[in-house]
C-alpha positions, 0 to 999 in steps of 0.5 A, a space after each residue: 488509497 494510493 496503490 503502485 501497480 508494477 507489473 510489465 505486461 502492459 495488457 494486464 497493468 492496464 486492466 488491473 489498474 482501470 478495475 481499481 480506479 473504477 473502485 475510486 483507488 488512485 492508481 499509478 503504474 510502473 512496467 519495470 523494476 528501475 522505474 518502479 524503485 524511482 516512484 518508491 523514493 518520492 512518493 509513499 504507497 499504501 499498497 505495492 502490486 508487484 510482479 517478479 519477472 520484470 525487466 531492468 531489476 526483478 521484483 524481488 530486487 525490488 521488495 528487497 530495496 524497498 525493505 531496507 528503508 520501509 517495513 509499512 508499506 503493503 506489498 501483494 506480489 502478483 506472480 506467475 511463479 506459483 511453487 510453494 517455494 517461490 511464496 515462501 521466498 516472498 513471504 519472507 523478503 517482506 510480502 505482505 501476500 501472495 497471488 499466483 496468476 492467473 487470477 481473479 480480479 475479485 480475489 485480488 480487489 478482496 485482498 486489496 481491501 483486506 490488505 488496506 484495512 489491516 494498515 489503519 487498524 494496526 496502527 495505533 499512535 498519537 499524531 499532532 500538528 501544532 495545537 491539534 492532536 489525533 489519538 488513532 486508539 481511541 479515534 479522538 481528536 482535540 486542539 490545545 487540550 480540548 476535545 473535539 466532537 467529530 463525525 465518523 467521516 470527519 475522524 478519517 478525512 482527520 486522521 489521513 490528512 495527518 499521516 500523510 502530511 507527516 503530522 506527528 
């Protein structure tokens, strides 16, 4: 799982982002809006941690750009902001969740892991390279026609190394 955590009080970033690599995420970190829309264009994210008070371009400028050209990405806003209004506005800009700070690292790592499973369950799609093809429904794998027997772990090496390989 590769996450971006965006978020610019320093203190806080780096503790959520020691909590989640201890967890075996990989983890990258942006402290503001600009930096955190220039990671966005080159490398894709499972899951955005994202705060809206930040400097150069707010959180929500940034969700919104991020929308305009990527509906799959996760995003969990992490804000200090906590009137139901402010979720509402989220939500509908294209959060995925909510977490109003102070919080929990508990909370936030279950969220993250609810989050991450909804990903791989939602999707379900034929992907192929070459001769090799992996149906992510039935979890079955085959090359030119011949199904292949796979262990559990081999069928999720399989299929993340084809999503993200853009194997389709």
């Amino acid at each position: 799982m590769h996450l971006l955590v965006i978020e610019d009080e320093r203190a806080l970033c780096e503790t959520i982002v020691r909590s989640l690599r201890r967890l075996a995420y990989s983890v990258d970190l942006a402290y503001d809006g600009e930096q955190a829309l220039r990671l966005l264009e080159v490398k894709r994210y499972d899951l955005v941690l994202l705060d809206l008070n930040l400097p150069k371009l707010d959180g929500m400028t940034v969700l919104r750009t991020l929308r305009q050209t990527d509906r799959e990405t996760r995003v969990l806003i992490l804000s200090a902001r906590s009137e139901v209004e402010d979720k509402v506005q989220g939500l509908d800009a294209g959060a995925n969740d909510y977490l109003a700070k102070p919080f929990h690292l508990a909370e936030l790592e279950a969220r993250i892991r609810s989050l991450t499973l909804r990903q791989f369950t939602q999707q379900d799609m034929l992907l192929s390279c070459g001769g090799l093809s992996f149906d992510t429904r039935s979890r079955t794998a085959a090359v030119n026609g011949q199904t292949l027997t796979l262990t559990r772990k081999e069928t999720g090496i399989l299929e993340c190394l084809m999503v993200h390989q853009g194997g389709q």
